[in-house]
N, C-alpha and C positions, 0 to 999 in steps of 0.2 A: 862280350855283349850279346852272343848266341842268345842267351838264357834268356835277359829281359827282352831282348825280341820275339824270341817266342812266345812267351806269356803276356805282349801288348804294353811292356812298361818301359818302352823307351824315354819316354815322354818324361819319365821322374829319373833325376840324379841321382839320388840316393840308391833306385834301384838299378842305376847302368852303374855306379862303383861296384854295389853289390856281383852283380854279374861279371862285370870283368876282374876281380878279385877275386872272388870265390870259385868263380868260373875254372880261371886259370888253375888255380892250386885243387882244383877237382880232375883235371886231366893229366896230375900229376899222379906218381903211385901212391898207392893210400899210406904210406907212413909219413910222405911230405906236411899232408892235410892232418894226419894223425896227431904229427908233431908238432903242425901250428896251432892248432884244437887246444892241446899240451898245455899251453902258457896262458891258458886261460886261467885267473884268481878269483879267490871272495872276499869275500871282508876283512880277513884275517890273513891274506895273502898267500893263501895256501894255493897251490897247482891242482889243477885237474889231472888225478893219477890216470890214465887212457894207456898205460904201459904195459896192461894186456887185452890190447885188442889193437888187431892187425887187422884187421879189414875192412874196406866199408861197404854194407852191406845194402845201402840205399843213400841217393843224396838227389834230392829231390827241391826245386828251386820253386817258393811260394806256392806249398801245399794247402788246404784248405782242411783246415782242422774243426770238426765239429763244434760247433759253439766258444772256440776260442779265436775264431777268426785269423787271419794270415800270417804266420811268420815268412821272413824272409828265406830260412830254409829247415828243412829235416834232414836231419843225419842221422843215420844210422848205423853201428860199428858193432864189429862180431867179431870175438874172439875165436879165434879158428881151432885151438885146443880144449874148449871149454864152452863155445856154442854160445856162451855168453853173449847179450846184449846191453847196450846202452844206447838214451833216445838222447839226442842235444838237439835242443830247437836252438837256432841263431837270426839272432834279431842284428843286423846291420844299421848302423845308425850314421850319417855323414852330415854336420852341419845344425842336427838338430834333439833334441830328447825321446825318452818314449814317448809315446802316446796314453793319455787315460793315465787317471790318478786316482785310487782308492776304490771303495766300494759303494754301491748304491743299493742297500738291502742286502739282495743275495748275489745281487748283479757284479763281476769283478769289471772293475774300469782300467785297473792298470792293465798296461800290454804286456808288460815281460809276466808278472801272473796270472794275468789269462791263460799266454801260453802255455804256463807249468802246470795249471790246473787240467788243463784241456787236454794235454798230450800222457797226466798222469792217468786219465779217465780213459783216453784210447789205447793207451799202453800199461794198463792194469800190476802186471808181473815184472816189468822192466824199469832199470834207473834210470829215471829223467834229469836232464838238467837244461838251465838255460842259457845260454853265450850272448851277451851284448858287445859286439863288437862295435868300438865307435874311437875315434880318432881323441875323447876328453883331453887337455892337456894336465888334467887330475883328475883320479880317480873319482867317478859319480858316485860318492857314498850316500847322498839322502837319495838318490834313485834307485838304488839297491836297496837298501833298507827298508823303503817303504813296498817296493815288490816282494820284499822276503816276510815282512810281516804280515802278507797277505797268504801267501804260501804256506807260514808256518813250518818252513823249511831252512833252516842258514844255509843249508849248504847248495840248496836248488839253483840260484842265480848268481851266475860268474861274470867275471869282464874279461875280455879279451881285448887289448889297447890296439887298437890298430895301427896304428904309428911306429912304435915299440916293437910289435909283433912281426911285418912284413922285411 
């Protein structure tokens, strides 16, 4: 609960799960967090390959992303043989859906493709993806699908089932 105390968000549940969840498996060694990352899928049930990259290179709890507004966190994981990076923003969900649906001109309303857009514009040269981690008792296919048609990416937004996962 360190986390949302520090950044002022006691006050919302969603954000003390976050924190004590996330929190905990951050002050594990980074292959714990690697591996749970891991079992993140897409649409097509495919894993998020992360099996080469050992480290995490930043883990940062409700960063403030230029014009995409807040994810819940920034991960950043570096491959120690190969320098390699990958960006996962993770959107924690408990109780309830994303936020924002579709587009308003040029305006992106959906949250999980805000974030993808936004972390792809500050992280230019590295692969991004997104992690909605949220407890669904079925997969959220039309909330994926409609953040990925915004994206223009299949493979950008992943789930990670909370339930399943811990």
């Amino acid at each position: 609960m360190i986390f949302a105390d520090i950044k002022g968000k006691t006050h919302v549940a969603e954000d003390v799960l976050t924190s004590n969840c996330m929190g905990l498996l951050s002050i594990l060694s980074s292959n714990h967090l690697i591996s749970f990352l891991s079992k993140s899928v897409n649409l097509e049930g495919k894993k998020l390959d992360l099996s080469s990259f050992s480290e995490i290179e930043k883990l940062e709890f409700w960063p403030y992303l230029s014009q995409a507004g807040e994810p819940d966190i920034l991960c950043i994981l570096k491959s120690c043989s190969t320098k390699q990076r990958v960006i996962l923003i993770i959107e924690c969900k408990h109780g309830a859906g994303k936020s924002g649906y579709g587009t308003i001109g040029d305006e992106i309303r959906d949250q999980l493709g805000k974030y993808y857009v936004g972390a792809t514009k500050i992280y230019p040269d590295e692969r991004v993806f997104v992690i909605y981690l949220t407890h669904h008792r079925s997969f959220p296919k039309e909330e994926i699908k409609e953040s990925i048609s915004i994206t223009g990416n299949s493979t950008s937004i992943l789930l990670a089932e909370l339930v399943s996962s811990l």
